[in-house]
N, C-alpha and C positions, 0 to 999 in steps of 0.2 A: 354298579357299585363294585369296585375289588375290595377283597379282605384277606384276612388269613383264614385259610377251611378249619373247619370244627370235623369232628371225628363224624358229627350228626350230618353233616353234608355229604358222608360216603356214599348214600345210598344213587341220589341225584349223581354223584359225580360218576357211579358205576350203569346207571342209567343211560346216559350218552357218550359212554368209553366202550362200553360193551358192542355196542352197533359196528363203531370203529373197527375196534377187535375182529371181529367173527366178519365183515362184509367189505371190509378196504384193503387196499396193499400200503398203507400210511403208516401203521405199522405192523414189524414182519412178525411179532406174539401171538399165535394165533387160542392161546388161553383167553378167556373172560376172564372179569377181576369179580369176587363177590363185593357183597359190603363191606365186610369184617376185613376183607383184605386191604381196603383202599385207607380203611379207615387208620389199620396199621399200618401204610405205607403215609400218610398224614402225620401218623405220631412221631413214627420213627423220624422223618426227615425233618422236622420239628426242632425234636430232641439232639440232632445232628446237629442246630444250627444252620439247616437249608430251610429257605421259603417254601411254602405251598399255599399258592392263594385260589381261591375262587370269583368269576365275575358273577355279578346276579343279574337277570333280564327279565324286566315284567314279573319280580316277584319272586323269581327261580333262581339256582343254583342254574348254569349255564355255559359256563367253561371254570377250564383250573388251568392253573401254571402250578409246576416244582421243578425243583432243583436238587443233584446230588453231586458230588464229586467224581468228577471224568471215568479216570481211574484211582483204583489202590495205592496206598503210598504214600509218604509225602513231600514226594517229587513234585506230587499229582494237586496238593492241597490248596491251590488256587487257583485248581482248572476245573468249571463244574461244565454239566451236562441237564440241560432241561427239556422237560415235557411239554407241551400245551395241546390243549386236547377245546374244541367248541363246542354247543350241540349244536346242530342247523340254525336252528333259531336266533343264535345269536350271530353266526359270522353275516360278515360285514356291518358289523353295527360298531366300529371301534374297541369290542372289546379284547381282542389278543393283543391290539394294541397297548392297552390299558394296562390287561394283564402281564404284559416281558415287560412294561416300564417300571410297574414294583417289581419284579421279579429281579430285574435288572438293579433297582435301586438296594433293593432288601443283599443282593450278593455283592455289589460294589462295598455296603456300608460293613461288611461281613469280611470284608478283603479280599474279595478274590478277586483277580487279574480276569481274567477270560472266560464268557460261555460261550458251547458248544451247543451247535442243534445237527442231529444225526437224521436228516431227509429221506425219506425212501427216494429214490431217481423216477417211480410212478407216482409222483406226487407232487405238478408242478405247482400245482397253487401255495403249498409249504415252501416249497423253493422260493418264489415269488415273495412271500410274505416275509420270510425271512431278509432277502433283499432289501426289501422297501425299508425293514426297521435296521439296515445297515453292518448286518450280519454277509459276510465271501466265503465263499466256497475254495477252501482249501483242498479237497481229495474226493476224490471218488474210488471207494471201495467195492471194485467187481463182486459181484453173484455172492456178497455176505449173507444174504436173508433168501431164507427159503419159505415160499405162505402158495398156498393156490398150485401145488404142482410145477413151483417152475423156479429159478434164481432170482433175486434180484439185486440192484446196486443200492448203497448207500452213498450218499452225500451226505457230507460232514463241510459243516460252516461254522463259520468262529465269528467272532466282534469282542474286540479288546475292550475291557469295561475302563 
């Protein structure tokens, strides 16, 4: 089931972000997120008028999707940039799919033109995934993220809403 997250779903949501965080090159942040934090980055994007949904699996809070605006500006103000994040347990079960189609539906119905997804380049299976749901690869950003001692590339993909 997708929905829109509740502030009370941080904890879950920071539960399976955190792992991410601290032991992947998926993304280059190498901070944890608390509760309090996620739960505030829920409200705020909310309050923005960006999506933030979560899928639920056997019961659970189990991935999220959100959305914020690219850049600053409002050059920028119908170019957004999103998140999705799984735990284990749920990929490959349809639901990232689930989750970018409201995510996707909720920014269309919002006005905006275009999102972006920012790929680590160690991270083919995002690339891939991206692909499948009809998201190309515009650029490759040399050695932007630095996690683990070393540089890495960003890929950036777009899909015209």
């Amino acid at each position: 089931m997708i929905r829109p997250a509740l502030a009370t779903d941080a904890a879950a949501i920071a539960a399976f972000w955190n792992p991410v965080i601290r032991d992947t090159a998926i993304t280059f942040n190498p901070v944890e997120k608390s509760a309090a934090e996620v739960a505030a980055m829920i409200l705020d994007r909310q309050s923005a008028g960006h999506g933030f949904f979560v899928a639920e699996y056997q019961g659970q809070v189990a991935g999220f999707a959100s959305y914020a605006q690219f850049r600053g500006g409002a050059g920028y103000a119908r170019t957004m940039e999103h998140t999705i994040i799984l735990s284990p347990a749920a990929q490959g079960t349809g639901l990232g799919r689930a989750l970018m189609s409201a995510l996707e539906d909720h920014a269309r119905a919002a006005g905006s033109h275009s999102m972006i997804a920012g790929v680590s380049a160690e991270n083919p299976a995002g690339r891939a995934f991206h692909a499948a749901i009809g998201y190309t690869e515009i650029a490759t950003l040399p050695q932007v993220g630095y996690k683990f001692g070393r540089w890495m590339d960003l890929v950036l993909m777009q899909k015209i809403l």
